[in-house]
C-alpha positions as a Markdown table, in Angstrom:
| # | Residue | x | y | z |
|---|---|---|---|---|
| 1 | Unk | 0.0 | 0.0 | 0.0 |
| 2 | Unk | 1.6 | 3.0 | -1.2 |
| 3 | Unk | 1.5 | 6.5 | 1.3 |
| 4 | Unk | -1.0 | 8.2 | -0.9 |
| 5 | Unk | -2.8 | 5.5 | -0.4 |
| 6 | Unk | -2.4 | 5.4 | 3.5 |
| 7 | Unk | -2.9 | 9.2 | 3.4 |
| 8 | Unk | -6.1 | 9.2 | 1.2 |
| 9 | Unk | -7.5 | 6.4 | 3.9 |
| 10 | Unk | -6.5 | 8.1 | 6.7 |
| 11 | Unk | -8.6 | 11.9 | 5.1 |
| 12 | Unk | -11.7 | 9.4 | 4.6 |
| 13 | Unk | -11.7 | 8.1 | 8.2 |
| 14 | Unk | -11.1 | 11.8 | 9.5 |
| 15 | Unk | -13.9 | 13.2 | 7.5 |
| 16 | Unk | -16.3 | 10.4 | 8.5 |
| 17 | Unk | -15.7 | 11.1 | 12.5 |
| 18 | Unk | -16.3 | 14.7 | 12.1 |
| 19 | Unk | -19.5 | 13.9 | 9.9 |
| 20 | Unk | -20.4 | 11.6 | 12.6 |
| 21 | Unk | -19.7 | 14.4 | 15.4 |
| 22 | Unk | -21.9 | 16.9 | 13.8 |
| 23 | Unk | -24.9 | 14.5 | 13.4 |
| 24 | Unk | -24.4 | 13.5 | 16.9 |
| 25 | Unk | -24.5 | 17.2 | 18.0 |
| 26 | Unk | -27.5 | 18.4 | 15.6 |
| 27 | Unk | -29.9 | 20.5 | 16.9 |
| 28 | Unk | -33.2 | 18.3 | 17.1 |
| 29 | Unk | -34.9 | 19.2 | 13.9 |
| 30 | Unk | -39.0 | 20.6 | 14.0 |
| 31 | Unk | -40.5 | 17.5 | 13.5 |
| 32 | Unk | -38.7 | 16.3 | 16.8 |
| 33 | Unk | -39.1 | 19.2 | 18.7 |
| 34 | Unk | -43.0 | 19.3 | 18.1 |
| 35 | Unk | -43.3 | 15.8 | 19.2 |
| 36 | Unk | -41.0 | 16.8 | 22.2 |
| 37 | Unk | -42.5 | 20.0 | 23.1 |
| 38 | Unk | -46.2 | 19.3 | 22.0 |
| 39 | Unk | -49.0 | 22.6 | 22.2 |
| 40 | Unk | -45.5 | 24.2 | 23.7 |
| 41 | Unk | -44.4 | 24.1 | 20.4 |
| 42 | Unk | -47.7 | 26.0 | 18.6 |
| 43 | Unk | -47.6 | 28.4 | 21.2 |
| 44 | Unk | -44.0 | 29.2 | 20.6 |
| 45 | Unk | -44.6 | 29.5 | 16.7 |
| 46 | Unk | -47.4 | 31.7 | 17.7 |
| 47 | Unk | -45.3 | 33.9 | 19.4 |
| 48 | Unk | -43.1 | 34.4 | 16.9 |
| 49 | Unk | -45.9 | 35.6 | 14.6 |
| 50 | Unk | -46.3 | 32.4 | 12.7 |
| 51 | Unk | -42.4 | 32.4 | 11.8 |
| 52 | Unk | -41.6 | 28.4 | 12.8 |
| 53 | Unk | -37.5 | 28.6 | 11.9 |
| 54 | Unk | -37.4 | 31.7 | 15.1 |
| 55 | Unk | -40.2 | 29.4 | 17.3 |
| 56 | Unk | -37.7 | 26.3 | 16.7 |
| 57 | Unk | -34.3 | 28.0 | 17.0 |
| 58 | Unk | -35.7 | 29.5 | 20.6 |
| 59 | Unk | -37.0 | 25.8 | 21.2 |
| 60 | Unk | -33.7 | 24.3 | 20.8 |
| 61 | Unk | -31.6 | 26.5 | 22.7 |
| 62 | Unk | -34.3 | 25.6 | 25.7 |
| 63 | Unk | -33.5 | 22.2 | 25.0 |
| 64 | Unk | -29.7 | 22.9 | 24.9 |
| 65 | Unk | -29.5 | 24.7 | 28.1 |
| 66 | Unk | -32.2 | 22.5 | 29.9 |
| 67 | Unk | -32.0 | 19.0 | 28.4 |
| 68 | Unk | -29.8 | 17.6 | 31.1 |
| 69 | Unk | -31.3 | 18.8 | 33.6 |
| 70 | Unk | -31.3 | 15.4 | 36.0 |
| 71 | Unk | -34.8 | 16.1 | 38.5 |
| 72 | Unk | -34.4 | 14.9 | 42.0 |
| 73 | Unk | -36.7 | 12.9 | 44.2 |
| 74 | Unk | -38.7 | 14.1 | 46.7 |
| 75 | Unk | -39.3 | 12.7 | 50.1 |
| 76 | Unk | -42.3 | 11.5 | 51.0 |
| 77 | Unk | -42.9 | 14.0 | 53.8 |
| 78 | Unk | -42.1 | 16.9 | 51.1 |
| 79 | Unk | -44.7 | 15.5 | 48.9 |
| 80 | Unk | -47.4 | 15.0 | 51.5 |
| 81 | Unk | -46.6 | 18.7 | 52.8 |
| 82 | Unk | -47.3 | 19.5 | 49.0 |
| 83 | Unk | -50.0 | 17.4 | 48.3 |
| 84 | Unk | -51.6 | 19.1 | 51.5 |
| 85 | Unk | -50.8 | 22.5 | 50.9 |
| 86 | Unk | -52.6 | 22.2 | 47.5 |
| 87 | Unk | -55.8 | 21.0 | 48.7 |
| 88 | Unk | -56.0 | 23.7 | 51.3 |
| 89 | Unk | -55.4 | 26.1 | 48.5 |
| 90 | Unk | -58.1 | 24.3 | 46.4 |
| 91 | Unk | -60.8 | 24.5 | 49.5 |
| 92 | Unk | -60.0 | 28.1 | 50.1 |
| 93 | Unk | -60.9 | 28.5 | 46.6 |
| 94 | Unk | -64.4 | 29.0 | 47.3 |
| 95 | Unk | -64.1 | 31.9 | 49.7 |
| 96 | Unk | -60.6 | 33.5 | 48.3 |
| 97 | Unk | -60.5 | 33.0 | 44.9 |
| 98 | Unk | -57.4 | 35.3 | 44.6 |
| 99 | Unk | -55.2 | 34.1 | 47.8 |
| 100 | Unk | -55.7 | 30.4 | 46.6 |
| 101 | Unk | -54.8 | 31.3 | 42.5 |
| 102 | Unk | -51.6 | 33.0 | 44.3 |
| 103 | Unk | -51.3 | 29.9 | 46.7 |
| 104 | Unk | -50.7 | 27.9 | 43.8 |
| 105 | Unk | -48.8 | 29.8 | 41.7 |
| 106 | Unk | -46.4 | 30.0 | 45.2 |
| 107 | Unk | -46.7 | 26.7 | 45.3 |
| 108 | Unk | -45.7 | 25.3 | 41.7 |
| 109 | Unk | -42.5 | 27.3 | 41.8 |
| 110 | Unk | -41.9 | 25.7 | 45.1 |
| 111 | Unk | -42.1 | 22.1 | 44.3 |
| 112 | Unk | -40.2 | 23.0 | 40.9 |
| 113 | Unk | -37.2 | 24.2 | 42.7 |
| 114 | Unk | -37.6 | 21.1 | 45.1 |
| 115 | Unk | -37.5 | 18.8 | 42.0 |
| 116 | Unk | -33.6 | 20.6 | 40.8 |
| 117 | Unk | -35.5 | 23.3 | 38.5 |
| 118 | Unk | -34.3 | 26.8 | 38.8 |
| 119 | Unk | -35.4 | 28.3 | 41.5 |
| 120 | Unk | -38.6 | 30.2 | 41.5 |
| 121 | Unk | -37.0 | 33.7 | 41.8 |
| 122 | Unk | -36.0 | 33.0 | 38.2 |
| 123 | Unk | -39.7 | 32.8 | 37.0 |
| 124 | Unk | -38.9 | 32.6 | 33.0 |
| 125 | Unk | -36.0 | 30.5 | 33.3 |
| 126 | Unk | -38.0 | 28.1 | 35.4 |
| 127 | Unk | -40.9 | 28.2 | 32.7 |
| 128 | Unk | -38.4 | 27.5 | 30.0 |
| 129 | Unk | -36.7 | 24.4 | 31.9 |
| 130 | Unk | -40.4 | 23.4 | 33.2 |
| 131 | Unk | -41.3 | 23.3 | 29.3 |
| 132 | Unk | -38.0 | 21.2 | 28.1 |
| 133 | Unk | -39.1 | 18.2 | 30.8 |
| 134 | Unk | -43.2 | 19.0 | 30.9 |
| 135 | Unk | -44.0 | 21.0 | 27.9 |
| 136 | Unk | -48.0 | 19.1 | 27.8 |
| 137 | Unk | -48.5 | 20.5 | 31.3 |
| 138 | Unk | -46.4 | 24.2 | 31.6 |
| 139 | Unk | -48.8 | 26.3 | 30.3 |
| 140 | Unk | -51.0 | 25.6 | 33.5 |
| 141 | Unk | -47.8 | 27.2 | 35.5 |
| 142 | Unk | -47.5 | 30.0 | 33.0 |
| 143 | Unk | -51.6 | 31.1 | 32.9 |
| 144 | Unk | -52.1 | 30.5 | 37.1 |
| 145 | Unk | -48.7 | 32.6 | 37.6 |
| 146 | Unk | -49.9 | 35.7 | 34.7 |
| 147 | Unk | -53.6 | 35.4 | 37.0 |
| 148 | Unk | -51.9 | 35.5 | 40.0 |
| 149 | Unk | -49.6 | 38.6 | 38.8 |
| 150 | Unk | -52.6 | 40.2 | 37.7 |
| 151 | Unk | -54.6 | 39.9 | 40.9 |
| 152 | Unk | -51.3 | 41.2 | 42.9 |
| 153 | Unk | -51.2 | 44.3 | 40.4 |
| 154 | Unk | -54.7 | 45.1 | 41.2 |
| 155 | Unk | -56.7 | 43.5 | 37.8 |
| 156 | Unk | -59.9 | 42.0 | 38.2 |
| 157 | Unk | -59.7 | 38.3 | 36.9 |
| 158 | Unk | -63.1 | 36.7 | 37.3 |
| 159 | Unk | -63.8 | 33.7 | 39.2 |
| 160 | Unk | -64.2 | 31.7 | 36.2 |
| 161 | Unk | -60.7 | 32.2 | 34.6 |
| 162 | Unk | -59.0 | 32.1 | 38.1 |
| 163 | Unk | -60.8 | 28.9 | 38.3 |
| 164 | Unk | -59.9 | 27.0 | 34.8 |
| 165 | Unk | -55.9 | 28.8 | 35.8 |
| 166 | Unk | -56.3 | 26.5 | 39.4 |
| 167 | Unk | -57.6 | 23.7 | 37.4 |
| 168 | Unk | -55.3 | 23.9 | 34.3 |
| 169 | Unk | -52.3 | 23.8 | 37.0 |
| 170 | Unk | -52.7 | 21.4 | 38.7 |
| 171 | Unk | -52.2 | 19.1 | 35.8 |
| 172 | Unk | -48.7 | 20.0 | 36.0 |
| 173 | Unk | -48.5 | 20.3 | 39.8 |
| 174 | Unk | -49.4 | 16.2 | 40.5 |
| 175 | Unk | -46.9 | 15.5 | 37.7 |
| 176 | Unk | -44.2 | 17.5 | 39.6 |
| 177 | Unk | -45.0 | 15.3 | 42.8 |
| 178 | Unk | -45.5 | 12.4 | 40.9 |
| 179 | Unk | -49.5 | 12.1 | 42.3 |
| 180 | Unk | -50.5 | 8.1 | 41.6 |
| 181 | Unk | -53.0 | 7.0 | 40.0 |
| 182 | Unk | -54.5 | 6.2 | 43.9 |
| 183 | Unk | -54.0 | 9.4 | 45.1 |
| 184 | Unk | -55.4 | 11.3 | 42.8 |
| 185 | Unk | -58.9 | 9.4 | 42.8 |
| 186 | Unk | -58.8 | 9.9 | 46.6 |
| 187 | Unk | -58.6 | 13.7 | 46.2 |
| 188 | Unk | -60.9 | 13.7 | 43.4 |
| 189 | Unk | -63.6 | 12.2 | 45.7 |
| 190 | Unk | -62.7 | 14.3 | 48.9 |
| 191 | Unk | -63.1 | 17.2 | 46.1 |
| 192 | Unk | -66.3 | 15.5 | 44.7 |
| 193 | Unk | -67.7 | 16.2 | 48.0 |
| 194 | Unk | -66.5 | 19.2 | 49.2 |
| 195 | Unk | -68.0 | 20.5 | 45.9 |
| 196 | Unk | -71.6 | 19.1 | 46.7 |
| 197 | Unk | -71.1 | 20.9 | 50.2 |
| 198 | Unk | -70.3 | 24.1 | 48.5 |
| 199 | Unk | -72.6 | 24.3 | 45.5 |
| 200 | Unk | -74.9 | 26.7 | 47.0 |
| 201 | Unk | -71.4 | 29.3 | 47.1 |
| 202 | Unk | -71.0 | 28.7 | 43.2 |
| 203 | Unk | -67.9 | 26.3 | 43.6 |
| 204 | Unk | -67.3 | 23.8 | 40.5 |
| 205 | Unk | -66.0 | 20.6 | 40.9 |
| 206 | Unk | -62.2 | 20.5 | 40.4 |
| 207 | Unk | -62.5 | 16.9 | 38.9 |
| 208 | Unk | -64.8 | 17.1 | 36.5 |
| 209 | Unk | -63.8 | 20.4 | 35.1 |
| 210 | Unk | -60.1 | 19.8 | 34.6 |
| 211 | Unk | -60.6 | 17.5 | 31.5 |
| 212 | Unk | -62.8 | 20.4 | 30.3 |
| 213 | Unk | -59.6 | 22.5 | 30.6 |
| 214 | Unk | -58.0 | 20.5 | 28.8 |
| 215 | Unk | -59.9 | 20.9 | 25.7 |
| 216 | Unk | -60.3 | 24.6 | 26.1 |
């Protein structure tokens, strides 16, 4: 085998490990990040004005900064303090609409920094790391925290959309404590009842209206 040979071999197997480098270190294109980032994904191409290149480039650098992001455990007396603190927030609903949607909004960055997300201070760059790990869920966190902003600035949210924001966020609160399949038909009953207790002050059911939410 003669050196230009060796040479020639040598230039193919370089250029095929730096080809295989950069495929390795792609971007994710926009097919994958709208399977990874789901109606986070519309919402970002809405933003944008339509524009899908800006909505994906802004998409990927969440995932670039975010994507390892390892989330840590909680203990079991975290997530029952949690768990508890939610439900009070949900009964006090029906006489403080306001202090509850700010409960919760309190709450969600709370468990989010418990869970290894950036801490709550850091509102957008929570959001944006909430959205690379639970994009089907973070736009409950986003509306509850713009109602609860709104009620601290002195707007007038009504009942209703304070309500679907409680009922939207909660989606993505259970996730974050990892709420079984036992639990939550526990606290749907407990909240089945308290809601037949409280019909006569206008209070929905939180069960049945979160898949309502959902489609909204």
């Amino acid at each position: 085998m003669t050196t230009g040979v060796i040479i020639a071999l040598i230039v193919i197997v370089a250029a095929v490990v730096v080809v295989a480098v950069v495929l390795a270190r792609r971007k994710p294109g926009g097919r994958d990040l709208k399977r990874r980032f789901g109606p986070e994904y519309d919402r970002a191409v809405a933003r944008h004005d339509g524009d899908s290149q800006a909505a994906e480039r802004e998409l990927a650098e969440r995932v670039d900064k975010h994507g390892s992001l390892r989330e840590r455990d909680l203990e079991p007396a975290q997530r029952q303090q949690y768990e508890a603190r939610w439900a009070a927030a949900q009964e006090r609903f029906v006489e403080s609409p306001r202090e509850a949607v700010s409960e919760a909004d309190r709450l969600l960055a709370e468990v989010a920094g418990a869970r290894g997300f950036p801490d709550g201070g850091q509102y957008e760059e929570q959001l944006a790391a909430l959205s690379v790990h639970h994009a089907h869920h973070v736009h409950g966190y986003r509306r509850v925290h713009r109602v609860a902003r709104g009620t601290e600035d002195g707007a007038q949210g009504g009942t209703e959309e304070m309500r679907e924001a409680m009922v939207e966020a909660r989606a993505l609160f259970e996730e974050l404590v990892g709420a079984g399949g036992r639990r939550r038909e526990l606290a749907e009953s407990s909240s089945g009842d308290r809601s037949a207790r409280h019909d006569g002050h206008g209070h929905l059911p939180w069960a049945s209206t979160r898949r309502q939410a959902k489609g909204s």
